[in-house]
C-alpha positions as a printed NumPy array, in Angstrom:
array([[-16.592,   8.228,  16.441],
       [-15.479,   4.574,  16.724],
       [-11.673,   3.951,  18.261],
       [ -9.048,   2.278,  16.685],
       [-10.178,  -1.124,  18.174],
       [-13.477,  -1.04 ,  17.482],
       [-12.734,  -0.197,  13.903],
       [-10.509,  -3.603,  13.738],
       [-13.381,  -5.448,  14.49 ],
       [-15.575,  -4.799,  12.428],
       [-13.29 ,  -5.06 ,   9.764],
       [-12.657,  -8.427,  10.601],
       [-15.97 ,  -9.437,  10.784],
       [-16.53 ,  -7.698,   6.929],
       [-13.902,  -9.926,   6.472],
       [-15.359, -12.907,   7.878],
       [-18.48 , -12.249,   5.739],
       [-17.415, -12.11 ,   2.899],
       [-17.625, -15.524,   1.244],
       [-14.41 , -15.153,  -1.351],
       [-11.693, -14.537,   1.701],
       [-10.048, -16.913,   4.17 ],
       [-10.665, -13.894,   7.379],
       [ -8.334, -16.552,   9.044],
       [ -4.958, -15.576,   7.202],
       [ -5.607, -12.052,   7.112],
       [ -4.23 ,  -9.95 ,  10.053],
       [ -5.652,  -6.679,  10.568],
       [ -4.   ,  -3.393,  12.259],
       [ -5.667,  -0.125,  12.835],
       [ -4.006,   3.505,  13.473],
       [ -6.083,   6.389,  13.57 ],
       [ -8.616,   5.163,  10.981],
       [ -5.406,   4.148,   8.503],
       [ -5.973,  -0.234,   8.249],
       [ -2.95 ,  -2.491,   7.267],
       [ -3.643,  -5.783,   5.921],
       [ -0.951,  -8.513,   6.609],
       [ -0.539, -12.83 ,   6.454],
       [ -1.288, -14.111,   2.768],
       [ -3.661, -14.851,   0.041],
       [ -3.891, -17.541,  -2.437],
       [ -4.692, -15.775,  -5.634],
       [ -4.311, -11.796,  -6.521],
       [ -7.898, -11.377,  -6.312],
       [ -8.5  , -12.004,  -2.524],
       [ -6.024,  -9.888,  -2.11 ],
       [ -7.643,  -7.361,  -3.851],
       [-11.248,  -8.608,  -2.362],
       [ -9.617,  -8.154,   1.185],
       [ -9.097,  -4.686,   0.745],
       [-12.527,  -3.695,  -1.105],
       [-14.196,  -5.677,   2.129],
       [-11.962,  -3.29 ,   4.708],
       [-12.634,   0.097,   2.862],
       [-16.371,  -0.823,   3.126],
       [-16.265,  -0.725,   6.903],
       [-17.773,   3.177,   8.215],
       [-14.975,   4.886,   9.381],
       [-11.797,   3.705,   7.958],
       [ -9.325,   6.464,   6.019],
       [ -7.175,   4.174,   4.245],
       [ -5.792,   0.372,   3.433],
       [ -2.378,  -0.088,   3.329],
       [ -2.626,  -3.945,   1.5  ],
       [  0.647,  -5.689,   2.739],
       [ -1.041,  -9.175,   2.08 ],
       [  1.191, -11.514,   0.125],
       [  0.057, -13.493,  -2.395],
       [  1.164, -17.417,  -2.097],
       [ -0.276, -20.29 ,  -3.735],
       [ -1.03 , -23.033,  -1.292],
       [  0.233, -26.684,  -2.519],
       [  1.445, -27.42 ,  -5.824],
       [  3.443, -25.016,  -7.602],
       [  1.939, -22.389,  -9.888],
       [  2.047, -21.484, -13.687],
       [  5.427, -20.344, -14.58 ],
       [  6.16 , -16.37 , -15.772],
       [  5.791, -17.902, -19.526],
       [  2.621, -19.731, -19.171],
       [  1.205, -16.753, -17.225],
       [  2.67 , -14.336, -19.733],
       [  0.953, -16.441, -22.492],
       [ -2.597, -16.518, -20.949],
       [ -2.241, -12.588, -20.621],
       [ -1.74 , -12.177, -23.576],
       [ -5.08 , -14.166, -24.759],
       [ -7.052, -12.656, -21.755],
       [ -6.167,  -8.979, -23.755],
       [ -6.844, -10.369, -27.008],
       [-10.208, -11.886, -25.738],
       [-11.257,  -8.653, -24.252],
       [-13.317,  -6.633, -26.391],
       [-13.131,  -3.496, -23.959],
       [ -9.314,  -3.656, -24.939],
       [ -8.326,  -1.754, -27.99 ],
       [ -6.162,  -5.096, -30.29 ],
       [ -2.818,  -4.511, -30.395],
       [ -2.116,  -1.83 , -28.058],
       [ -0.678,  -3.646, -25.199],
       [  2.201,  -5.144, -24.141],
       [  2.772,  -7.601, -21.122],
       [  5.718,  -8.483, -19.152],
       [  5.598, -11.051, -16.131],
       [  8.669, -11.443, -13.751],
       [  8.075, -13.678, -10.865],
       [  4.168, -13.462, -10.972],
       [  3.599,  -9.721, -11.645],
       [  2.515,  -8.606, -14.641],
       [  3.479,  -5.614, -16.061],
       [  1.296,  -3.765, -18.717],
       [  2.347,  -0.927, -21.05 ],
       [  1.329,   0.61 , -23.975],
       [ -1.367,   3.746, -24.524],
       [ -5.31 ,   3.657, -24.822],
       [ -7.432,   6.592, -25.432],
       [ -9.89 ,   6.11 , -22.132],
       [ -9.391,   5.357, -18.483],
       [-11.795,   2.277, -19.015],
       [-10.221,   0.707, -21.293],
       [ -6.824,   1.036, -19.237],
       [ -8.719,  -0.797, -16.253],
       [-10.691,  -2.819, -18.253],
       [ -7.009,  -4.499, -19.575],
       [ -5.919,  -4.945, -15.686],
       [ -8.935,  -6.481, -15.362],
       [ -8.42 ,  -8.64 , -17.522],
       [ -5.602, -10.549, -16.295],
       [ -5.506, -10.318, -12.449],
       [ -7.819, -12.958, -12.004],
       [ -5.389, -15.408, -13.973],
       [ -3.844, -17.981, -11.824],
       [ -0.532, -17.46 , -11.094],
       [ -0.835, -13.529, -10.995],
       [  0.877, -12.285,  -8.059],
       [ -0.035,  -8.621,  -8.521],
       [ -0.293,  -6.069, -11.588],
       [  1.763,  -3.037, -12.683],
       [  0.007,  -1.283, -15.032],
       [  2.1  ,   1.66 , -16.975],
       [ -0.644,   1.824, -19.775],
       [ -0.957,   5.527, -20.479],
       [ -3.959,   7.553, -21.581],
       [ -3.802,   9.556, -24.345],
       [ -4.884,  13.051, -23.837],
       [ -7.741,  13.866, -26.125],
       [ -9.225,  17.194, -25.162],
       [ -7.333,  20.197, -23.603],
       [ -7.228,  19.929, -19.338],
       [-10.098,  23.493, -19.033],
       [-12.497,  21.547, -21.116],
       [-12.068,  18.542, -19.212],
       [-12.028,  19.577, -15.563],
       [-15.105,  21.797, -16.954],
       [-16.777,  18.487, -17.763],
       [-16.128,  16.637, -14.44 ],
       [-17.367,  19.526, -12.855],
       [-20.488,  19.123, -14.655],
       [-20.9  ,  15.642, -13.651],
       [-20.103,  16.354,  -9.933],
       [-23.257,  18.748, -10.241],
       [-25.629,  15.618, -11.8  ],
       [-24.139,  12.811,  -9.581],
       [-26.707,  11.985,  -6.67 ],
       [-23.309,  10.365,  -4.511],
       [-21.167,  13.691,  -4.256],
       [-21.302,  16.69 ,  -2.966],
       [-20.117,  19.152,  -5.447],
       [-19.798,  21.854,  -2.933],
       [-17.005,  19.732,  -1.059],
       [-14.946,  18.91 ,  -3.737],
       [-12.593,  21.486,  -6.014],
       [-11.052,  20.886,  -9.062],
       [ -7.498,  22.218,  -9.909],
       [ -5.365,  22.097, -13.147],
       [ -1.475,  21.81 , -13.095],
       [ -0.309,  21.125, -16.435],
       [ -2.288,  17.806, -18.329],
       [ -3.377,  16.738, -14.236],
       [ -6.379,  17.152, -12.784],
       [ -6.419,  17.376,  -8.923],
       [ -9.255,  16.776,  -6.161],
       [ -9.071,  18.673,  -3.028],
       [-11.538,  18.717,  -0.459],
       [-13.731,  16.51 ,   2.242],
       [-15.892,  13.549,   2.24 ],
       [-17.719,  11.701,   4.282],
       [-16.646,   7.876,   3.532],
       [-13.982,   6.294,   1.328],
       [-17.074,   5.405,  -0.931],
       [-17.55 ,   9.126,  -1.669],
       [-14.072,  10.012,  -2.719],
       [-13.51 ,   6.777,  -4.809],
       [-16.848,   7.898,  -6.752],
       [-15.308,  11.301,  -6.957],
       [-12.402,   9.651,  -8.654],
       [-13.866,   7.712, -10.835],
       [-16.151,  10.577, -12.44 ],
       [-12.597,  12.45 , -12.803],
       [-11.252,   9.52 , -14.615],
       [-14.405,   8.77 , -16.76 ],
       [-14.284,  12.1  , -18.504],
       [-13.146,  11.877, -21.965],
       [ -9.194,  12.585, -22.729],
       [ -8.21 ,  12.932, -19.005],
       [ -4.384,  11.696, -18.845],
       [ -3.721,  12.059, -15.191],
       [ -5.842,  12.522, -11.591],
       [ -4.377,  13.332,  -8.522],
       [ -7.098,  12.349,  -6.082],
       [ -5.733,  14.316,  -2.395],
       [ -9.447,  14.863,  -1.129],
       [ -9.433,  13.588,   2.735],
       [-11.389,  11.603,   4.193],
       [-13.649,  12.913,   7.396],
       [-15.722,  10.329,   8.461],
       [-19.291,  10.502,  10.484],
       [-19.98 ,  14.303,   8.527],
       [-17.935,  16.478,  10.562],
       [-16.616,  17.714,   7.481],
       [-20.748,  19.311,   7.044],
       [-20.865,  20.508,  10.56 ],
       [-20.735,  23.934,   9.172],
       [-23.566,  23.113,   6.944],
       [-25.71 ,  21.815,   9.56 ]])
């Protein structure tokens, strides 16, 4: 198992390799296999880019991203400029059901609210204006509109734990409270339970996933099976 330190370097150089980060504004901090990301980031998605590089990295539990986003030089768009090219980005995007979202930007964030009837398209709207220059981070309050009643769908996602080659069924549960679906359980990378997640979320008319399966890096969690 690799110690805090050696963990913090190789996330730094994941962080050197990858082409679309400066490594040298990004601090990195390690504590029992939980990473914080510190110093700053010109644009939203480096930020974002910073912590999909550190969650790559074998061994690491969790990212806290603490990186602030600054634009370097000249000033940026203001709130209604940004607010304005949000609005097109949605309009633009033909994953994005017309007419069903609203923005708000304060400061650089973008807020996003309104109600779609699938997970993707929810994403698929963030998506669509992080990248916009400007954006300093996105809240995104859209809600998904329950389609089919919680048994059928946690009956589905269990289905599609059993046909997905990246999962192990066996290690993960599914419980219903209410309209939420929750994941319990024990993987082997962050990879695994972010796959786990997003066949929860892909299943049609799911409303809300509580994803609390843990992390247990370098299979100890399938010592038993062994």
């Amino acid at each position: 198992m690799k110690s805090d330190i050696q963990l913090q370097r190789d996330i730094l150089d994941e962080l050197g390799w990858e082409p679309s980060i400066d490594a040298a504004e990004i601090g990195v901090t390690v504590d029992d296999g939980v990473v914080r990301l510190d110093g700053r980031a010109p644009s939203y998605i480096e930020k974002l880019a910073a912590e999909r590089a550190a969650l790559r990295v074998a061994g690491v539990k969790a990212v806290a991203n603490d990186i602030q986003v600054k634009s370097r030089g000249a000033a940026g768009p203001v709130d209604a400029e940004i607010a304005r090219a949000a609005a097109d980005a949605l309009e633009w995007s033909v994953s994005v059901p017309a007419g069903r979202i609203k923005v708000a930007v304060s400061e650089g964030w973008v807020t996003l609210d309104g109600e779609v009837g699938w997970q993707w398209q929810r994403l698929a709207a963030q998506d669509a204006v992080r990248h916009l220059v400007g954006v300093r981070g996105v809240v995104n309050n859209i809600l998904v509109k329950p389609q089919s009643s919680a048994a059928e769908v946690a009956s589905q996602i269990e289905a599609a734990f059993r046909r997905s080659a990246e999962i192990d069924a066996k290690k993960v549960r599914i419980e219903l409270e209410g309209d939420t679906i929750t994941l319990r359980g024990d993987v082997r990378s962050w990879a695994e339970r972010q796959e786990a997640e997003r066949t929860a979320w892909a299943a049609p008319g799911v409303s809300h996933v509580e994803n609390r399966i843990a992390v247990v890096p370098y299979a100890t969690a399938y010592a038993a099976d062994s």
